[in-house]
FIKOLZA-1660 file (N, C-alpha, C; in steps of 0.1 Angstrom, whole numbers, plus 5000, padded with zeros to 4 digits):
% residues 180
   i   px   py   pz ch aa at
   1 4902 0854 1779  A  X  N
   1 4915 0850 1773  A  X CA
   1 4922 0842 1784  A  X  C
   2 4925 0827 1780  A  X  N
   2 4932 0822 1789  A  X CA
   2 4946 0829 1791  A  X  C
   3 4955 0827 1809  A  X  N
   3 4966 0833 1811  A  X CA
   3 4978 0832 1802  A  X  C
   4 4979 0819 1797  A  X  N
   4 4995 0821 1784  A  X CA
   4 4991 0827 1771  A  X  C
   5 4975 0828 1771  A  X  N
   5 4973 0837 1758  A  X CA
   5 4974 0852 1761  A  X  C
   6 4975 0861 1772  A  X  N
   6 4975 0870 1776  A  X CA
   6 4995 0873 1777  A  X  C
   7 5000 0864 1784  A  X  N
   7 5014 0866 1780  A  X CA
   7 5014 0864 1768  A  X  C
   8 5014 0859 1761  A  X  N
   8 5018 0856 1750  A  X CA
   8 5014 0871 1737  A  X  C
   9 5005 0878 1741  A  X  N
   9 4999 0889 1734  A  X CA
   9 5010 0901 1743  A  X  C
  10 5011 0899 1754  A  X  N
  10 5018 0909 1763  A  X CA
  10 5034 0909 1755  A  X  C
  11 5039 0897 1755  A  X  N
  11 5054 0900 1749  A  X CA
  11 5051 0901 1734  A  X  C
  12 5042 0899 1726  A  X  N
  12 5040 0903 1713  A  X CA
  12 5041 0919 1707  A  X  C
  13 5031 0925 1719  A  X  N
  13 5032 0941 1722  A  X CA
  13 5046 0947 1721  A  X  C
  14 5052 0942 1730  A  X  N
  14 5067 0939 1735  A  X CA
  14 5076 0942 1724  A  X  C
  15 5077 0930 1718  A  X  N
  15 5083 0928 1708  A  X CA
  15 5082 0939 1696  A  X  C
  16 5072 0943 1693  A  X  N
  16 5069 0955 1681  A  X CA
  16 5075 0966 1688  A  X  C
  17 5071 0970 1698  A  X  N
  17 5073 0984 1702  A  X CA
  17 5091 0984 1705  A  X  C
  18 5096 0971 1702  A  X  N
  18 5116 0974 1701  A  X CA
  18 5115 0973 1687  A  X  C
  19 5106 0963 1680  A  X  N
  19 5110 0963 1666  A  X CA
  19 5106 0973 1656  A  X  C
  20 5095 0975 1657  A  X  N
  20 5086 0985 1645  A  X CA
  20 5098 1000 1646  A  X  C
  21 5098 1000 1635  A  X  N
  21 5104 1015 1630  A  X CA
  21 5095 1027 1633  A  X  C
  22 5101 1036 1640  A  X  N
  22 5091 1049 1639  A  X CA
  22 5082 1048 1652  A  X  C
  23 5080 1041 1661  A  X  N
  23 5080 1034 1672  A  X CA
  23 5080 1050 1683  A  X  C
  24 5089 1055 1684  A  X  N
  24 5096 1064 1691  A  X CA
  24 5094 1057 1708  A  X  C
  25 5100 1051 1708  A  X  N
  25 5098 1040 1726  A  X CA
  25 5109 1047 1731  A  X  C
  26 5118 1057 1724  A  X  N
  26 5126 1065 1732  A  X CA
  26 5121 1075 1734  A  X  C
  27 5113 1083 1737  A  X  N
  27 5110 1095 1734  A  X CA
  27 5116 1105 1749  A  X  C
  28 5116 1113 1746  A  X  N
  28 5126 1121 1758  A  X CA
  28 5114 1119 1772  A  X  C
  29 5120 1119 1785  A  X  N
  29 5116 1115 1794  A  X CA
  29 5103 1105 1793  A  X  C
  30 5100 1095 1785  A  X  N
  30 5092 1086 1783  A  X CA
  30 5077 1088 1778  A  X  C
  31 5081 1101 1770  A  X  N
  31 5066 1106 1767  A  X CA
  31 5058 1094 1757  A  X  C
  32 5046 1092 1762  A  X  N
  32 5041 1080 1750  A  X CA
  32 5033 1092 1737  A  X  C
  33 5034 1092 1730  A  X  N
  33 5030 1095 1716  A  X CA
  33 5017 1092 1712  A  X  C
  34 5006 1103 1710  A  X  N
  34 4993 1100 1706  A  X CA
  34 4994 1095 1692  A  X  C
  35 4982 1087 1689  A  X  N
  35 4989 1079 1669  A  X CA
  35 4981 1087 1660  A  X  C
  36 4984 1089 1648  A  X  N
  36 4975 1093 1640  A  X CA
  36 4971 1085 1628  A  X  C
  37 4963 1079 1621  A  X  N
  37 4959 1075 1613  A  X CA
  37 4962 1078 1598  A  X  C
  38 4967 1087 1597  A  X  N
  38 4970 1096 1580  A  X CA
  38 4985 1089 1579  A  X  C
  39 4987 1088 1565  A  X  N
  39 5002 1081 1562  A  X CA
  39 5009 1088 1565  A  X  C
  40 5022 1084 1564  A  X  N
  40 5035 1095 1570  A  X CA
  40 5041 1103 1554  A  X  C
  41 5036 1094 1543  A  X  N
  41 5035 1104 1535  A  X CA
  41 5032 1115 1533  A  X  C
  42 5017 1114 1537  A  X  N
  42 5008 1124 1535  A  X CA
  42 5012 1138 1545  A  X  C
  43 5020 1134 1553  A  X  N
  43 5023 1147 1566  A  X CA
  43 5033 1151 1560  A  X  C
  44 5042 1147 1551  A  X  N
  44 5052 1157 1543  A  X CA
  44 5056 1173 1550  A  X  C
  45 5066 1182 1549  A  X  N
  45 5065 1194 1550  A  X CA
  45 5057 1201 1534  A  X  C
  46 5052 1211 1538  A  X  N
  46 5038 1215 1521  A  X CA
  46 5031 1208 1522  A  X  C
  47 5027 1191 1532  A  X  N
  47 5013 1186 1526  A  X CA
  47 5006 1194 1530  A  X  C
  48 4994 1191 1520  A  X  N
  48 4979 1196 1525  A  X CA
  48 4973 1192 1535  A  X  C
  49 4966 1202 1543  A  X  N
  49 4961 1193 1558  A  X CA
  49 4949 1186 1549  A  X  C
  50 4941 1175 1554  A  X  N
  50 4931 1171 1549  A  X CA
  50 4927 1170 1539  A  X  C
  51 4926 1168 1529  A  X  N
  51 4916 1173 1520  A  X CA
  51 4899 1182 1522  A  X  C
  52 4898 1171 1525  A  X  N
  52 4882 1172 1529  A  X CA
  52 4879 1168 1547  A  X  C
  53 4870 1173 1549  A  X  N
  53 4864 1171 1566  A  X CA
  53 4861 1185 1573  A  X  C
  54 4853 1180 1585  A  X  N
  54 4855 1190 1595  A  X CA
  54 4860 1186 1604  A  X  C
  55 4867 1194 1609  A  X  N
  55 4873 1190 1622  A  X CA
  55 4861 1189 1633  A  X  C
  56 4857 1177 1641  A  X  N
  56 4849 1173 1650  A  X CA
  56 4846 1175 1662  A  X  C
  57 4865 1170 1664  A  X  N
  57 4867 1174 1679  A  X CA
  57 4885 1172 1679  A  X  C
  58 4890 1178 1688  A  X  N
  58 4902 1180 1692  A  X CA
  58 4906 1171 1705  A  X  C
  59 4917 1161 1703  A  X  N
  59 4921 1153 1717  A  X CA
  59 4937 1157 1718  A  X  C
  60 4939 1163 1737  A  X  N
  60 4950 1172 1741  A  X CA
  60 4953 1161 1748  A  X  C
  61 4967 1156 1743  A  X  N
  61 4975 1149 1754  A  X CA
  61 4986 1158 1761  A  X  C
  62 4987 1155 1777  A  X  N
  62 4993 1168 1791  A  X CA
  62 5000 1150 1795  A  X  C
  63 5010 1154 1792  A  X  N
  63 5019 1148 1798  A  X CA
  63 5031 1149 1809  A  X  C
  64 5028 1148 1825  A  X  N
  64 5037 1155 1828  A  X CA
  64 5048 1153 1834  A  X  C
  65 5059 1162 1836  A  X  N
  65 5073 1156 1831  A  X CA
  65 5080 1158 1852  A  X  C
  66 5089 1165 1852  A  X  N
  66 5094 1158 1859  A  X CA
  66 5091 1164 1874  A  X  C
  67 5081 1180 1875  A  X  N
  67 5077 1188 1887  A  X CA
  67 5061 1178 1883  A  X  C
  68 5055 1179 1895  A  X  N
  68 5044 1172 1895  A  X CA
  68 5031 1184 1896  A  X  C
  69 5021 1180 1894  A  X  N
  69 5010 1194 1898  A  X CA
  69 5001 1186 1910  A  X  C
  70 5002 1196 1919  A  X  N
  70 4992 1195 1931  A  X CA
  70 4978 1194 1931  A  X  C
  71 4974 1181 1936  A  X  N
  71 4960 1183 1935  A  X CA
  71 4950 1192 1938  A  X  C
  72 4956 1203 1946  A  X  N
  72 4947 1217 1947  A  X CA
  72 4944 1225 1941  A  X  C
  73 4955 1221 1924  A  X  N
  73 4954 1229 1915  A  X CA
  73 4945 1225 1901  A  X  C
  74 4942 1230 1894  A  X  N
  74 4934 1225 1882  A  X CA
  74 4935 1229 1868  A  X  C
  75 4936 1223 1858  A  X  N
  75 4944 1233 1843  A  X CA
  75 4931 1231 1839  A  X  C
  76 4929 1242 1832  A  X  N
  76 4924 1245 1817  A  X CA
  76 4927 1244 1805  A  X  C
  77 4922 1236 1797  A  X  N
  77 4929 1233 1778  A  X CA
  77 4915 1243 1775  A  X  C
  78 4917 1248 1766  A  X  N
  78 4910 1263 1757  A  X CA
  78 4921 1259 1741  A  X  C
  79 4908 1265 1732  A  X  N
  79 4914 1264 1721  A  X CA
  79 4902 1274 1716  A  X  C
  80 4910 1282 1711  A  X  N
  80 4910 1293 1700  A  X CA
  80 4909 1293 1687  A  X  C
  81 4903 1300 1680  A  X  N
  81 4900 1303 1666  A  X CA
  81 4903 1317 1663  A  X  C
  82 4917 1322 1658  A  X  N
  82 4916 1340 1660  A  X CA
  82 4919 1341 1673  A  X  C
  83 4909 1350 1681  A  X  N
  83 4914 1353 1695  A  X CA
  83 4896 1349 1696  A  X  C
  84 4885 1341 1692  A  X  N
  84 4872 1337 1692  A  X CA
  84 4876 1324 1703  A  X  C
  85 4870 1316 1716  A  X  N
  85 4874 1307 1721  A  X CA
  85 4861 1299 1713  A  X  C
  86 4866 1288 1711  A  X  N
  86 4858 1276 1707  A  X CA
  86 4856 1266 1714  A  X  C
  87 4866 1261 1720  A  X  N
  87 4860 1249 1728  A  X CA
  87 4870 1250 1743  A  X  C
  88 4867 1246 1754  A  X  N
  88 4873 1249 1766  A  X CA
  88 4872 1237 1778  A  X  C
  89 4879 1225 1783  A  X  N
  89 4878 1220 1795  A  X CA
  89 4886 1224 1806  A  X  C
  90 4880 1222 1816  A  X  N
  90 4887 1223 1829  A  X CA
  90 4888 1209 1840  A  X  C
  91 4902 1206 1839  A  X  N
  91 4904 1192 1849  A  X CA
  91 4919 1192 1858  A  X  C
  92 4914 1183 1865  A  X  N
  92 4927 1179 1878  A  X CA
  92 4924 1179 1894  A  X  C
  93 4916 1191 1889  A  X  N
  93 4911 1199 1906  A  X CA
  93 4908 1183 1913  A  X  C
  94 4914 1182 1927  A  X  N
  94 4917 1170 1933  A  X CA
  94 4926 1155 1928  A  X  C
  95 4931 1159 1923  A  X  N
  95 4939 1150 1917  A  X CA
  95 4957 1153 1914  A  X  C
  96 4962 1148 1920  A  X  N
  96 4975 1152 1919  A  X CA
  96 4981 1143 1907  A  X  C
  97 4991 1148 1899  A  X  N
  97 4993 1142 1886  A  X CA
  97 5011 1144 1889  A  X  C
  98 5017 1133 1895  A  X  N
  98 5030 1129 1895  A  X CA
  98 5037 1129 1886  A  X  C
  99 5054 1127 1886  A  X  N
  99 5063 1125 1873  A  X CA
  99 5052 1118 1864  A  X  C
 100 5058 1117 1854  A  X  N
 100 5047 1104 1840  A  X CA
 100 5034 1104 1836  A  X  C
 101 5031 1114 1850  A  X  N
 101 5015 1111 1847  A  X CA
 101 5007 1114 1831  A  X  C
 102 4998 1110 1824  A  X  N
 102 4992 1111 1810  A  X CA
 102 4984 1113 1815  A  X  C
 103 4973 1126 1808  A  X  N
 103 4962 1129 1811  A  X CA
 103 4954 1131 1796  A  X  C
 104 4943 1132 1790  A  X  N
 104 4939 1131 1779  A  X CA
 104 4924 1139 1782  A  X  C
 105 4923 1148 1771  A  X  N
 105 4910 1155 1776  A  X CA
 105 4903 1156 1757  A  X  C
 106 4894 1154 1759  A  X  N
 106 4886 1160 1746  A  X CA
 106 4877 1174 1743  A  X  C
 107 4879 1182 1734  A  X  N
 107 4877 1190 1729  A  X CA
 107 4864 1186 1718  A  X  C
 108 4849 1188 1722  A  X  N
 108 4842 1186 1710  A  X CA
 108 4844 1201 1704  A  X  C
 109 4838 1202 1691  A  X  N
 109 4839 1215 1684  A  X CA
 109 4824 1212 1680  A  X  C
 110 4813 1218 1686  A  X  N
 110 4801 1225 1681  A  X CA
 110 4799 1241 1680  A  X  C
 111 4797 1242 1661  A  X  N
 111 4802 1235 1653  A  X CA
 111 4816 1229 1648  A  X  C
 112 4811 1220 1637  A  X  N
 112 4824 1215 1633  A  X CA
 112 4834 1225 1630  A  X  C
 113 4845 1227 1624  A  X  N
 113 4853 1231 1617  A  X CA
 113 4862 1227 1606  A  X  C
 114 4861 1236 1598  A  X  N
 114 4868 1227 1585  A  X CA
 114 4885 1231 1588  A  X  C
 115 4890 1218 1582  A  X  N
 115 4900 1214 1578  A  X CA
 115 4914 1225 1577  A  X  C
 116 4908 1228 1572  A  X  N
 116 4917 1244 1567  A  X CA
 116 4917 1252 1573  A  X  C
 117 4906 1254 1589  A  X  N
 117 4910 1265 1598  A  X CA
 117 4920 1260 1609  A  X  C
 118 4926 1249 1605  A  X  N
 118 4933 1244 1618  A  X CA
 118 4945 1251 1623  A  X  C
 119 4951 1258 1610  A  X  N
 119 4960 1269 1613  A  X CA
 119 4957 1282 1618  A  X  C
 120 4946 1285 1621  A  X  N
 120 4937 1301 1626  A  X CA
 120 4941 1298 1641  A  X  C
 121 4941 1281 1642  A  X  N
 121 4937 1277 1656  A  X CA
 121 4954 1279 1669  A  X  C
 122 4945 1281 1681  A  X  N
 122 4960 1276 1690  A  X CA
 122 4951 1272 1704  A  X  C
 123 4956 1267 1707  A  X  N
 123 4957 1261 1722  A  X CA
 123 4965 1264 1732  A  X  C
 124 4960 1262 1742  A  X  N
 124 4960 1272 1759  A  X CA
 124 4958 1262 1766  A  X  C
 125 4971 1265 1771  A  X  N
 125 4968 1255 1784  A  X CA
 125 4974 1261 1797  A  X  C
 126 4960 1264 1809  A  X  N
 126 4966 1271 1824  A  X CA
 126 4967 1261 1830  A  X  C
 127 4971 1268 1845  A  X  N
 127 4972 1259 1857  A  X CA
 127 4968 1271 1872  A  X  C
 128 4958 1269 1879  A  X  N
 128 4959 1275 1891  A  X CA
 128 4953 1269 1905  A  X  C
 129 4958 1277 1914  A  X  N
 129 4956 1269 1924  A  X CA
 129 4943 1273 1925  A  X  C
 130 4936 1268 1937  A  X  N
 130 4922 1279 1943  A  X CA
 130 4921 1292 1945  A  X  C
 131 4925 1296 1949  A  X  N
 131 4932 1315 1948  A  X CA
 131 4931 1319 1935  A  X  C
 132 4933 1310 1928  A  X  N
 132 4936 1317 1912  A  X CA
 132 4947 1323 1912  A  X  C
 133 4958 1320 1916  A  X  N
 133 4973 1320 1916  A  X CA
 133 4976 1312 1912  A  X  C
 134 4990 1314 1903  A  X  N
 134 5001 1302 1900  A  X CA
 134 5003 1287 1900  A  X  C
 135 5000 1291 1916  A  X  N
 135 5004 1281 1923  A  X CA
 135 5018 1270 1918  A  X  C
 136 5022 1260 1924  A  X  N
 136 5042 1256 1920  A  X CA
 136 5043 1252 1907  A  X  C
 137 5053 1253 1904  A  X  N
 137 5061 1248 1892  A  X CA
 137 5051 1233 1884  A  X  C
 138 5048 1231 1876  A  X  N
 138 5042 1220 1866  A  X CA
 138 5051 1217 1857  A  X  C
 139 5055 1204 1851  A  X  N
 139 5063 1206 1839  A  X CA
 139 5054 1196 1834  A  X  C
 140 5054 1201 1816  A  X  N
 140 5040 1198 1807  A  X CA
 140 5050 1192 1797  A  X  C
 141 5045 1185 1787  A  X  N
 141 5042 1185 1772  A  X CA
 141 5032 1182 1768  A  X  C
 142 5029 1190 1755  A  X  N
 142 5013 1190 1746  A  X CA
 142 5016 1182 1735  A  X  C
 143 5005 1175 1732  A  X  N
 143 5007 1173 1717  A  X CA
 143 4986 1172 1713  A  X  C
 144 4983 1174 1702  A  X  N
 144 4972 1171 1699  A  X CA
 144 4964 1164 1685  A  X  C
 145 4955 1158 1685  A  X  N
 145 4949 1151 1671  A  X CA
 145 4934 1156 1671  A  X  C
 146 4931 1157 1659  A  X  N
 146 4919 1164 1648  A  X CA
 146 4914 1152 1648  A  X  C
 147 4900 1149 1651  A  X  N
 147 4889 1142 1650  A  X CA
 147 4884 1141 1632  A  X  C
 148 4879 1140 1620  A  X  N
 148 4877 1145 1616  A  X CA
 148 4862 1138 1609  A  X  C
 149 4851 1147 1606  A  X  N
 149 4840 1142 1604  A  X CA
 149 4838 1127 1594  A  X  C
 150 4846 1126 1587  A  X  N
 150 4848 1115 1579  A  X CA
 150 4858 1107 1585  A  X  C
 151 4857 1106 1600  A  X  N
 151 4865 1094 1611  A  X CA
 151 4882 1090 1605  A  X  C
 152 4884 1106 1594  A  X  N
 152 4901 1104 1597  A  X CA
 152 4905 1109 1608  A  X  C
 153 4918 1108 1614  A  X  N
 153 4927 1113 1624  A  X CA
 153 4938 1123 1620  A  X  C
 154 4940 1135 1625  A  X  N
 154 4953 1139 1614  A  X CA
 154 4960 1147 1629  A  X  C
 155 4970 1151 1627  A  X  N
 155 4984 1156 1639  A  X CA
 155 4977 1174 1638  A  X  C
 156 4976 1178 1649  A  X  N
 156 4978 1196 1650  A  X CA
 156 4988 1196 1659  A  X  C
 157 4988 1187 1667  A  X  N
 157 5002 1197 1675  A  X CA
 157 5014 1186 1675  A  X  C
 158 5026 1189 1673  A  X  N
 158 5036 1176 1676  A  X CA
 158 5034 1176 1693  A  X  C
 159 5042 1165 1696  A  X  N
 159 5049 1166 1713  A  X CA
 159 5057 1180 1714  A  X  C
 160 5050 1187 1717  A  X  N
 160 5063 1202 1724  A  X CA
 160 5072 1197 1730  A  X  C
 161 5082 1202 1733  A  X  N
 161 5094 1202 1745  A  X CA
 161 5085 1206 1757  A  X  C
 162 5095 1201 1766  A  X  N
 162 5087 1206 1780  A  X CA
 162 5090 1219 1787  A  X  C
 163 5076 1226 1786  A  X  N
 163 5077 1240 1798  A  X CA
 163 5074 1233 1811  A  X  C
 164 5072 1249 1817  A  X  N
 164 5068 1249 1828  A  X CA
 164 5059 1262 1831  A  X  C
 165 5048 1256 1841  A  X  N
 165 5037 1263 1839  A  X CA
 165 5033 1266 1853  A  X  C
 166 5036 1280 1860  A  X  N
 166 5031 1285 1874  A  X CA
 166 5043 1285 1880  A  X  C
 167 5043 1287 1895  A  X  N
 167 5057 1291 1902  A  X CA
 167 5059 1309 1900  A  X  C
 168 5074 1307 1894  A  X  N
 168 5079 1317 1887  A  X CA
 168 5076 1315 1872  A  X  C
 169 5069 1308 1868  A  X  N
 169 5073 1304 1851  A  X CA
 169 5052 1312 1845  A  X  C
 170 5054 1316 1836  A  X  N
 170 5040 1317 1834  A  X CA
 170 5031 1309 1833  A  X  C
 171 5014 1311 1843  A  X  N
 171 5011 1301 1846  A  X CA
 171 4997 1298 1834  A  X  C
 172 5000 1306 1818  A  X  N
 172 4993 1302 1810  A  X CA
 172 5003 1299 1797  A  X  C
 173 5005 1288 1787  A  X  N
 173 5015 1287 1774  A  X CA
 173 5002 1283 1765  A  X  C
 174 5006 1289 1751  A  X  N
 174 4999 1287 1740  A  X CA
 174 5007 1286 1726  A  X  C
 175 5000 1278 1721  A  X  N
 175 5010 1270 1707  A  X CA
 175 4997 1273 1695  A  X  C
 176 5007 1277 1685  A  X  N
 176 4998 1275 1671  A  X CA
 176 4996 1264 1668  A  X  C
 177 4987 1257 1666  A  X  N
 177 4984 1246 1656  A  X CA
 177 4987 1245 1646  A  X  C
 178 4997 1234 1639  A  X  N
 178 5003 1231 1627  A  X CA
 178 5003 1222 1624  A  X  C
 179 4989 1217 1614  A  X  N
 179 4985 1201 1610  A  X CA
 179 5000 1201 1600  A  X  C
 180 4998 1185 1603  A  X  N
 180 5011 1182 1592  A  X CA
 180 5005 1167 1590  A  X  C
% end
Protein backbone atom coordinates (compact mmCIF):
# COMPACT_ATOMS: atom_id res chain seq x y z
CA UNK A 1 0.00 0.00 0.00
CA UNK A 2 1.36 3.16 -1.11
CA UNK A 3 2.20 5.90 1.96
CA UNK A 4 -1.08 8.37 1.44
CA UNK A 5 -3.09 5.22 1.11
CA UNK A 6 -1.98 4.04 4.52
CA UNK A 7 -2.70 7.57 6.02
CA UNK A 8 -5.56 7.84 4.45
CA UNK A 9 -6.98 4.31 5.96
CA UNK A 10 -5.14 5.45 9.36
CA UNK A 11 -7.40 8.59 9.75
CA UNK A 12 -10.36 6.63 8.38
CA UNK A 13 -9.89 4.15 11.51
CA UNK A 14 -9.67 7.43 13.24
CA UNK A 15 -12.55 8.82 12.27
CA UNK A 16 -15.08 5.69 13.18
CA UNK A 17 -13.72 4.98 16.43
CA UNK A 18 -14.99 9.09 17.49
CA UNK A 19 -17.91 8.47 15.25
CA UNK A 20 -19.44 4.88 15.49
CA UNK A 21 -21.90 4.58 18.42
CA UNK A 22 -21.10 1.94 20.92
CA UNK A 23 -17.47 2.39 20.11
CA UNK A 24 -16.57 2.63 23.91
CA UNK A 25 -13.10 4.75 22.95
CA UNK A 26 -13.75 5.86 26.54
CA UNK A 27 -13.53 3.04 28.41
CA UNK A 28 -12.18 3.55 31.99
CA UNK A 29 -8.40 3.71 32.09
CA UNK A 30 -8.21 3.05 28.19
CA UNK A 31 -9.17 -0.44 28.31
CA UNK A 32 -9.65 -1.58 24.48
CA UNK A 33 -12.65 -3.97 24.30
CA UNK A 34 -12.52 -7.54 22.73
CA UNK A 35 -15.53 -7.52 19.76
CA UNK A 36 -18.02 -10.04 19.49
CA UNK A 37 -19.84 -10.99 16.52
CA UNK A 38 -23.52 -11.77 17.87
CA UNK A 39 -25.99 -8.67 17.45
CA UNK A 40 -26.53 -6.43 20.34
CA UNK A 41 -29.97 -7.64 20.17
CA UNK A 42 -29.41 -10.89 20.63
CA UNK A 43 -27.24 -10.21 24.10
CA UNK A 44 -30.50 -8.80 25.63
CA UNK A 45 -30.84 -9.39 29.48
CA UNK A 46 -32.96 -13.28 29.31
CA UNK A 47 -31.28 -13.88 25.88
CA UNK A 48 -30.46 -17.24 25.19
CA UNK A 49 -26.74 -17.84 25.02
CA UNK A 50 -26.33 -19.43 21.56
CA UNK A 51 -28.62 -21.41 20.22
CA UNK A 52 -26.72 -24.02 18.88
CA UNK A 53 -22.66 -24.75 19.07
CA UNK A 54 -19.90 -25.90 21.06
CA UNK A 55 -17.92 -23.89 22.69
CA UNK A 56 -14.31 -24.40 20.94
CA UNK A 57 -12.15 -22.37 22.64
CA UNK A 58 -12.17 -19.54 25.11
CA UNK A 59 -9.98 -16.05 24.33
CA UNK A 60 -9.01 -14.07 27.99
CA UNK A 61 -8.17 -10.51 27.52
CA UNK A 62 -5.59 -9.25 30.98
CA UNK A 63 -5.39 -5.96 30.62
CA UNK A 64 -3.29 -4.22 32.94
CA UNK A 65 -4.10 -1.21 34.71
CA UNK A 66 -2.18 1.04 36.62
CA UNK A 67 0.49 -1.37 39.13
CA UNK A 68 2.57 -3.12 36.54
CA UNK A 69 3.52 -7.05 36.94
CA UNK A 70 7.17 -7.95 37.18
CA UNK A 71 8.74 -9.96 34.84
CA UNK A 72 9.83 -12.50 37.51
CA UNK A 73 6.41 -13.15 37.91
CA UNK A 74 4.02 -15.33 35.79
CA UNK A 75 -0.09 -15.67 35.75
CA UNK A 76 -2.08 -18.44 35.18
CA UNK A 77 -5.76 -18.24 33.25
CA UNK A 78 -7.52 -21.73 34.37
CA UNK A 79 -11.04 -22.20 33.61
CA UNK A 80 -13.33 -24.40 35.32
CA UNK A 81 -16.33 -26.45 34.75
CA UNK A 82 -18.04 -27.08 38.39
CA UNK A 83 -14.85 -27.25 40.43
CA UNK A 84 -13.57 -29.96 37.06
CA UNK A 85 -10.45 -27.73 35.43
CA UNK A 86 -10.83 -27.74 31.68
CA UNK A 87 -8.47 -25.76 30.10
CA UNK A 88 -5.32 -23.96 31.77
CA UNK A 89 -2.32 -21.48 30.36
CA UNK A 90 0.53 -20.18 32.00
CA UNK A 91 2.29 -16.80 30.64
CA UNK A 92 4.54 -13.65 31.47
CA UNK A 93 7.34 -15.39 33.24
CA UNK A 94 10.14 -12.87 31.80
CA UNK A 95 8.20 -10.41 30.58
CA UNK A 96 7.18 -7.40 32.50
CA UNK A 97 3.75 -6.03 31.48
CA UNK A 98 3.61 -2.12 32.34
CA UNK A 99 0.59 0.36 32.84
CA UNK A 100 -1.73 -0.53 29.40
CA UNK A 101 -0.14 -3.46 28.71
CA UNK A 102 -2.86 -6.08 26.68
CA UNK A 103 -2.14 -9.52 26.81
CA UNK A 104 -4.47 -12.14 25.11
CA UNK A 105 -4.14 -15.83 25.77
CA UNK A 106 -6.32 -18.80 24.23
CA UNK A 107 -8.02 -21.30 25.92
CA UNK A 108 -8.61 -24.48 23.45
CA UNK A 109 -11.50 -26.74 25.05
CA UNK A 110 -10.66 -30.47 24.11
CA UNK A 111 -13.48 -31.47 24.21
CA UNK A 112 -15.76 -28.94 22.89
CA UNK A 113 -18.44 -27.70 25.10
CA UNK A 114 -21.82 -26.91 24.54
CA UNK A 115 -23.29 -23.68 24.66
CA UNK A 116 -25.31 -24.04 27.64
CA UNK A 117 -22.51 -25.10 30.01
CA UNK A 118 -20.99 -21.61 29.83
CA UNK A 119 -22.72 -20.73 33.04
CA UNK A 120 -21.21 -24.04 35.03
CA UNK A 121 -18.09 -22.24 33.81
CA UNK A 122 -15.61 -19.61 35.82
CA UNK A 123 -12.33 -18.37 35.27
CA UNK A 124 -9.04 -18.01 37.45
CA UNK A 125 -6.72 -15.90 37.03
CA UNK A 126 -3.19 -16.07 39.43
CA UNK A 127 -0.12 -14.34 39.62
CA UNK A 128 3.30 -15.60 41.36
CA UNK A 129 6.56 -14.87 41.73
CA UNK A 130 9.27 -17.82 41.59
CA UNK A 131 8.89 -18.75 45.13
CA UNK A 132 5.37 -19.22 44.58
CA UNK A 133 4.53 -16.17 46.59
CA UNK A 134 2.44 -13.30 45.83
CA UNK A 135 4.76 -11.48 44.80
CA UNK A 136 3.65 -7.07 44.29
CA UNK A 137 0.53 -5.64 43.71
CA UNK A 138 -0.86 -6.30 39.75
CA UNK A 139 -3.89 -4.42 38.74
CA UNK A 140 -5.96 -6.50 36.08
CA UNK A 141 -9.15 -6.42 34.12
CA UNK A 142 -10.70 -9.61 32.51
CA UNK A 143 -13.04 -9.86 29.96
CA UNK A 144 -13.59 -13.06 27.71
CA UNK A 145 -15.13 -14.53 24.13
CA UNK A 146 -16.56 -18.17 23.26
CA UNK A 147 -15.16 -19.48 20.17
CA UNK A 148 -18.00 -21.33 18.87
CA UNK A 149 -17.92 -24.54 16.62
CA UNK A 150 -20.11 -22.95 13.92
CA UNK A 151 -17.34 -19.84 13.83
CA UNK A 152 -19.94 -17.59 15.90
CA UNK A 153 -18.30 -15.40 18.65
CA UNK A 154 -20.46 -14.71 21.69
CA UNK A 155 -19.36 -12.49 25.24
CA UNK A 156 -18.71 -14.76 28.68
CA UNK A 157 -17.11 -12.28 30.53
CA UNK A 158 -17.80 -8.42 30.32
CA UNK A 159 -14.58 -6.09 31.08
CA UNK A 160 -14.57 -6.51 35.08
CA UNK A 161 -13.58 -3.51 37.08
CA UNK A 162 -10.09 -3.62 38.10
CA UNK A 163 -8.58 -5.75 41.04
CA UNK A 164 -5.64 -6.40 42.27
CA UNK A 165 -3.82 -9.44 42.34
CA UNK A 166 -0.72 -10.39 44.94
CA UNK A 167 0.99 -7.98 47.45
CA UNK A 168 -1.46 -7.73 50.22
CA UNK A 169 -4.47 -8.35 47.78
CA UNK A 170 -5.28 -12.07 46.99
CA UNK A 171 -2.91 -13.43 44.62
CA UNK A 172 -5.78 -15.68 42.86
CA UNK A 173 -9.57 -13.82 41.57
CA UNK A 174 -12.35 -15.88 39.90
CA UNK A 175 -15.45 -14.77 37.99
CA UNK A 176 -18.58 -16.73 36.84
CA UNK A 177 -19.13 -16.77 33.34
CA UNK A 178 -22.23 -14.96 32.09
CA UNK A 179 -22.77 -15.29 28.28
CA UNK A 180 -24.97 -12.49 27.24
Amino acid sequence: MPPSSMTDLAVALCICAVAVPGCNRNRAAGQRAMATNEPAADRGPGAPVAAAGMISRVSVALHTGTDAKDSAESVTVRLFRGNDPVAEQTLGAGEAWGPGAFRAVELPLEPALPASAAREMRLEVSKADPAGGPGRPWGVQVEALGQLSDGRVIRLLEPTSGVQIGGDNPFRRAWILSPG
